[in-house]
N, C-alpha and C positions, 0 to 999 in steps of 0.2 A: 504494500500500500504506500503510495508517495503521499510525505511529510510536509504540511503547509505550513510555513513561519509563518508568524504575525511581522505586520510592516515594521514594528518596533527592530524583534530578533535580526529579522533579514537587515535591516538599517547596520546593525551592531557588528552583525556579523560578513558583512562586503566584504567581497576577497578581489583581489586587484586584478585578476582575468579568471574565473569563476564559471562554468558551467555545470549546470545541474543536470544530474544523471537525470536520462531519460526512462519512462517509465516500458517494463517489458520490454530490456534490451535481449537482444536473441547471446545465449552462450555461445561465446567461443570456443569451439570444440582444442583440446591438447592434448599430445600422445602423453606416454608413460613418465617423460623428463617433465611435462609443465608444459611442452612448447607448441606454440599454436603453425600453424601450417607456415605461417610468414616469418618465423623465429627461428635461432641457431645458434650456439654457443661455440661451433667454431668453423674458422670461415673453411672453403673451399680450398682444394690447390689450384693453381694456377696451367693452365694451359696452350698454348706454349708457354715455355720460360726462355730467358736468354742465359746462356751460360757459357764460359769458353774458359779455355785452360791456355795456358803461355803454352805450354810446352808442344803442341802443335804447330806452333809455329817457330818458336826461339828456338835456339839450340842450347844445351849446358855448355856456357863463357869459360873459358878458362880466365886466371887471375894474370891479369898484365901485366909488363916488366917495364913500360913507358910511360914517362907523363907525357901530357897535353906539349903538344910543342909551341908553349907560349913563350914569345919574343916582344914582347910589348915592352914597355918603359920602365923603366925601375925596379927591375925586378932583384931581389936582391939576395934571397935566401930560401930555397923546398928543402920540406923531407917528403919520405915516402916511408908508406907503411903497407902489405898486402898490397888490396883493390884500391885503395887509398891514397891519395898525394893531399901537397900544402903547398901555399907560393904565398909568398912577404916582398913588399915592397922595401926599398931604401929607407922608409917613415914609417919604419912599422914603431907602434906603442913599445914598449922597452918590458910589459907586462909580458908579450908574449915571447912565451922563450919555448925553446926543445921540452922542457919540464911540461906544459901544458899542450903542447902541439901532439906529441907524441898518444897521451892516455884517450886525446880526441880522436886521433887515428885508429888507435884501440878500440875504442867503442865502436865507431864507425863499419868497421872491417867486423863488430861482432854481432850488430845488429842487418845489417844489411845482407848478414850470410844466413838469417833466420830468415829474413824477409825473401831472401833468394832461393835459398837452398831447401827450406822448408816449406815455407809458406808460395810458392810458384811464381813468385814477380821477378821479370827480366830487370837487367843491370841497366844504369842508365847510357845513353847516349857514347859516352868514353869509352866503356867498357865495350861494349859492341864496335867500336871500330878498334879496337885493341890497344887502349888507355887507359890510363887508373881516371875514376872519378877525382873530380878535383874540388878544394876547398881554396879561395883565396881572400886575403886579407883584408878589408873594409878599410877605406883611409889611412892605405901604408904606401899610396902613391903607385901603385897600379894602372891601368888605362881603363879599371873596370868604372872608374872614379876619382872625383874630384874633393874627397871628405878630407878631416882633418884626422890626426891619430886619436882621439878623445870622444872623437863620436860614438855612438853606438847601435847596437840594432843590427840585422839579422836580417837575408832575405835568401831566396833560390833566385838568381841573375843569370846573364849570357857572359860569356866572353867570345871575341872574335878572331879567328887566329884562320889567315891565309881564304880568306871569305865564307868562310863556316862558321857560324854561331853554336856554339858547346853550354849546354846546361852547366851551371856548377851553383855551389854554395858560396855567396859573400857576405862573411860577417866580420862583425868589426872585434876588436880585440876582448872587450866585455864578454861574452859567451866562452872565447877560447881560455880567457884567462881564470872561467870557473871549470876548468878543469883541470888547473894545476892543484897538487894536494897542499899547497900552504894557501891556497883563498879560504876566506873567511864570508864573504856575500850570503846573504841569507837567502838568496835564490838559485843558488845553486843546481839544484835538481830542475825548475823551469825551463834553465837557461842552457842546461846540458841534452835535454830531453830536444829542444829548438834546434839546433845543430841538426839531429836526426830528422824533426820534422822538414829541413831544408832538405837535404837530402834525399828525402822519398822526393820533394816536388820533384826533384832531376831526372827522377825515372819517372814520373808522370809526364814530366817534359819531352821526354823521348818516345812518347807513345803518339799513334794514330789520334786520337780522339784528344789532344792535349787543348785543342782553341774551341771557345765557345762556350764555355763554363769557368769560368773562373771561378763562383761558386762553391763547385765540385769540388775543383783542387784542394780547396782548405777541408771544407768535410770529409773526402773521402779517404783524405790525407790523416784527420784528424782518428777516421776510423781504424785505419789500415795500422797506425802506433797503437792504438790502444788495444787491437785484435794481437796485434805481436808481445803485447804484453801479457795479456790473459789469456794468451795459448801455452805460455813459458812457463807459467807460474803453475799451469795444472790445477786451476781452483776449479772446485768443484760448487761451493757454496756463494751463489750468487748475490747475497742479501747486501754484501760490501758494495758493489757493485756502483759506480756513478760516473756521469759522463761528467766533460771537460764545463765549467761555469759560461761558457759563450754558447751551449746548447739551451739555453734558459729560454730562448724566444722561440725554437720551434714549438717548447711546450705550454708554457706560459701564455704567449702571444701566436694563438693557432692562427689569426687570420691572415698574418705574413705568408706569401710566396712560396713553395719550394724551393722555384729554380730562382732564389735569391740572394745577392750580395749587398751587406749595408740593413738589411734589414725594413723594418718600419720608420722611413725619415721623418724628418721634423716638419717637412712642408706637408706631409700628409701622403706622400707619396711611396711606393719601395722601392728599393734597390734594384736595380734589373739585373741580369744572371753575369754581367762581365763589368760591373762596378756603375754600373749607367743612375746618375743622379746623384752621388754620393757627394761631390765637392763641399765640405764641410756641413754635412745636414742629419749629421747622424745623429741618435737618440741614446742612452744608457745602455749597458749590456744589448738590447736588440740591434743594433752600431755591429754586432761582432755575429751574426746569427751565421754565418757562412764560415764558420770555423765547429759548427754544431755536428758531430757527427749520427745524428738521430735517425735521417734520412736516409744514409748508408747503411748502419745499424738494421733497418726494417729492409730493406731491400735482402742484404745477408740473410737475416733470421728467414724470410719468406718465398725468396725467391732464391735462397740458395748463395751461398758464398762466391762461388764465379759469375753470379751477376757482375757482378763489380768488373772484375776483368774485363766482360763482355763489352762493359762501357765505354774503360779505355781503348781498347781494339776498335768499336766499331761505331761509337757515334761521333761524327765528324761536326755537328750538328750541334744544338741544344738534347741535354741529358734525355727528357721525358718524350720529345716528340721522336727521339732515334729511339728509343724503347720500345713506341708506340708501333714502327716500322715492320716487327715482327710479332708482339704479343697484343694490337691489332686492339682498336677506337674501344669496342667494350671493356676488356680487359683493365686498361689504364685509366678509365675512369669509373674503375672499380676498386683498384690499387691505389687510388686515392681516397676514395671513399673510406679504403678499410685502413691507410696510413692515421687518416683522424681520427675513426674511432676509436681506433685500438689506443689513440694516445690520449682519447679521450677519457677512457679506463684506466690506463696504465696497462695495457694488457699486451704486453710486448714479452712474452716468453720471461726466458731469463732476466730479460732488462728490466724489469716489472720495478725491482727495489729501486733502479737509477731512473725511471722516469717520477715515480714515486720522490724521492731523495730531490729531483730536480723542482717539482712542486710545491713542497715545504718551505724548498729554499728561498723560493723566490713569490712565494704569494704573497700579495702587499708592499713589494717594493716598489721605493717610487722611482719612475721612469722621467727621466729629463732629457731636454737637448742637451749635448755636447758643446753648443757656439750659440755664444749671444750673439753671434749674424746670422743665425737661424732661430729666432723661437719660437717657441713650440707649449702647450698647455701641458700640463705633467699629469701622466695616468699613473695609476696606481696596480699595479701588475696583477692580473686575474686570468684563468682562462676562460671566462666565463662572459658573454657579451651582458652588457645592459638593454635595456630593452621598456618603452612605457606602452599604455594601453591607450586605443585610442575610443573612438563613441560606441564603435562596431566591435569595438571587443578582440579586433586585432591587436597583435605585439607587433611594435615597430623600434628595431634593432637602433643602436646608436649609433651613428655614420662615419664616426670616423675611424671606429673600429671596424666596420664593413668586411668582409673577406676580400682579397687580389687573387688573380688567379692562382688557383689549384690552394687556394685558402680555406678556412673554414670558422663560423661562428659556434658557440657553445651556447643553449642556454639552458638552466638547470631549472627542473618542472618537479614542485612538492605534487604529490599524488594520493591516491587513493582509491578506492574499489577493487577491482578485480581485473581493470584493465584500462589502457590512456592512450586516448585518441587527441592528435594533432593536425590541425589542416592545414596545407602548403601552398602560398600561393609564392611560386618561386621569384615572377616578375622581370627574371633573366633568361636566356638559355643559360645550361650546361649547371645548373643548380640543382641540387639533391635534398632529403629530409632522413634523417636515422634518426630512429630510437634506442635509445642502450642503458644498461643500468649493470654496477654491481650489488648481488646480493649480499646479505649479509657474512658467508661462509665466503666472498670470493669470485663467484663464478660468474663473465662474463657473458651478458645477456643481450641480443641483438635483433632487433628485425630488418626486413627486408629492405631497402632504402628505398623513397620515392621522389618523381619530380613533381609531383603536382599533385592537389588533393589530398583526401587522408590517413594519414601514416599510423597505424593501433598496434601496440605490444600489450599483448598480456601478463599481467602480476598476481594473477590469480591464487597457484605453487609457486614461483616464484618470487618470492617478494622483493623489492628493492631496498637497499640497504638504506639508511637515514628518510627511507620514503622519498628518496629523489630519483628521476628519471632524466635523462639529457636526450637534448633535442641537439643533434649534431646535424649543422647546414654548412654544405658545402659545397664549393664551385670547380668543378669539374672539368675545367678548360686549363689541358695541358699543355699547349701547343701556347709559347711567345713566340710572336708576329709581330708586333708592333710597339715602339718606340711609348705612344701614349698609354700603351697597357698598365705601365707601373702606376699609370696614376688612377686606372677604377677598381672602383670598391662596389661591390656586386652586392643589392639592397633586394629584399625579401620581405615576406610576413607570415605570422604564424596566429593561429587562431584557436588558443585550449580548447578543447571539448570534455568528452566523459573521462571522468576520472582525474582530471586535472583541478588542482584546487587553490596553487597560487607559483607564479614566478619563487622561484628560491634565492636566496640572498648570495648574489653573486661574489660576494667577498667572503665565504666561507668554506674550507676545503671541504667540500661535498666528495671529492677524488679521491677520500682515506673512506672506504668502505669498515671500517674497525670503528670510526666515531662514534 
């Protein structure tokens, strides 16, 4: 029998997007787990996939006996070590001596032979024409530069030698000189670790697919150190688990870009995939989202660890549209679909603790611009969009958190009954609707995605943890084309229905299903 408040109760009790169960709704019928016909707790495999292995193509390098034959200006002092060389100019800092040069070579020649010889990545550039990889010295009066010996900082650079451009590592005496054993610097392991990550870029640089994603390079970069870390160690217990603090805006701030550099700028705009926009406009930690290896991360975990490879071998292109090439328009705007929800749960396999860990960290911080020639209004870090109601009882998302392409909005829906229906009016192409929830033990709960219309999961056996359900909207347009892309944000509406009983308070981790 349906329950009639007096005008008083109903006054008292207005809920901010509220509809009232309909009387003699038809059951939803669910098999044995809870799950109704449109529900699944976990996704599908993927078919095709892309995958490729080096060694189909590379050959096993033998370890070089030459350096690079650079004849440039001032050159003034190499060693060599292994796969490894060093070159110093006349102006090198006085910090860097044999003492530090040397345990860099070390390292070098002991991580890149994991990376090589274990883990299946060809040597870079040098080493394939039968050269030691090189490191050369930042503001020691080299031709690679014009710095002073005092500078400092880190980067993968060219050198030019006889009109061939050669990948190498140039960094300034700072990095080299934390690996002498009488430094004292308190960043020690940072600045030791940077070295290595220069390094892999050179062998990114020497591959097929190396233009077109700048992006990539730092994440997949950022992946590929931390994969050869936690394959060496043999841990088996993943709960330590956390990724690099520059991954904070794939998860925190889900409606930034994939294929993005710079992140969410201050004009309101993102990053494009090879730095486009960025001239001082960057914002706090999201400034740095292209150093996130999260993106890599799910691609590994899902499509298999030689995804990656695949990448560098074969897209000459931007990352997602050369994906698309083989694993084909449904697929990838599925792959996206299930990259947000999954991070909308935390339901990334093992990484479950580090997207979790990444959450914590970061909810509630406040986000600023970086330059006061650019400002920018300061958000308060949430993954969770805002959202008001408007006469019709639509939710109408906040705009300038909007999703960019292959973005996505979050919005968390307090619930109740036995089942929650939301209605989509996308308003875009290439715009989707999920619903997901964890329950209380854990278990990642999903329906079917829709672009239009009404999207119903049931919580019937199921129930949802803290009684919140997430409305994950997202924009499905993988393919950048255009220059003005970075600047739209893709607007939607959403319409509670049954079982719906109020927006949930977006500044509270609803993400820790244990609360």
């Amino acid at each position: 029998m349906r329950i009639r408040l007096t005008i008083l109760l109903a006054t008292l009790l207005s809920f901010f997007a509220c509809t009232e169960p309909e009387p003699d709704l038809p059951l939803i019928e669910t098999d044995e787990n809870g799950l109704a016909e449109n529900m699944f707790t976990e996704w599908p495999a993927y078919d095709p996939v892309i995958s490729y292995k080096f060694s189909d193509d590379y050959p096993d390098y033998e370890m070089p006996t030459r350096n690079l034959p650079y004849t440039g200006r001032n050159l003034d002092w190499t060693m060599h070590d292994g796969w490894w060389s060093f070159f110093a100019g006349t102006n090198a800092n006085p910090l860097v001596t044999e003492e530090a040069v040397q345990p860099m070579l070390e390292r070098l020649n002991t991580d890149f032979a994991y990376i090589r010889d274990v883990m299946g990545w060809p040597p870079d550039m040098a080493v394939q024409n039968g050269y030691r990889s090189a490191v050369f010295l930042y503001g020691s009066g080299l031709s690679t530069d014009d710095a002073s010996n005092t500078e400092t900082g880190g980067w993968q650079s060219w050198v030019s030698i006889n009109n061939t451009d050669w990948p190498v590592i140039l960094i300034s005496y700072y990095p080299i000189y934390c690996f002498d054993p009488d430094c004292n610097y308190q960043d020690i392991e940072f600045q030791t670790d940077a070295v290595v990550h220069e390094g892999i870029h050179t062998m990114f640089s020497s591959m097929p697919g190396r233009n077109n994603k700048a992006w990539f390079h730092e994440g997949s970069n950022c992946w590929l150190q931390a994969t050869m870390e936690l394959d060496r160690s043999g841990l088996t217990d993943y709960s330590g688990l956390k990724f690099g603090w520059l991954a904070a805006g794939s998860i925190i701030a889900p409606f930034i870009p994939i294929e993005c550099y710079g992140g969410w700028l201050a004009d309101g705009s993102f990053g494009g995939p090879n730095y486009e926009g960025l001239n001082d406009n960057t914002r706090r930690i999201l400034g740095g989202v292209q150093y996130s290896e999260v993106f890599p991360t799910f691609l590994a975990e899902y499509l298999g660890y030689y995804s990656i490879p695949w990448i560098w071998q074969n897209c000459r292109g931007m990352v997602l549209s050369g994906m698309g090439t083989v694993m084909g328009e449904e697929q990838m705007r599925r792959l996206i679909q299930e990259y947000r929800a999954r991070l909308c749960l935390a339901d990334l396999g093992r990484y479950e603790a580090a997207v979790m860990r990444m959450y914590n960290d970061n909810m509630g911080v406040r986000i600023y611009s970086e330059f006061s020639t650019a400002p920018a209004e300061d958000w308060t870090a949430t993954p969770y969009a805002a959202t008001i109601r408007d006469d019709d009882g639509w939710l109408i998302p906040e705009e300038r958190t909007l999703p960019g392409w292959t973005g996505a909005n979050i919005v968390p829906l307090k619930v109740e009954g036995e089942s929650v229906t939301v209605t989509f009016d996308a308003m875009n192409n290439n715009m989707s609707l999920q619903l997901c929830y964890r329950t209380a033990d854990g278990k990642a709960v999903y329906c079917d995605p829709v672009t239009g219309g009404d999207c119903t999961i049931v919580t019937r056996e199921l129930r949802p943890a803290n009684d919140v359900v997430f409305a994950v909207i997202t924009n499905l347009d993988y393919t950048y084309s255009v220059i003005n892309q970075r600047s739209l944000h893709y607007s939607y509406r959403l319409k509670p229905g049954n079982g719906v009983k109020a927006t949930a308070d977006i500044h509270t981790d609803w993400f820790d299903w244990t609360r």
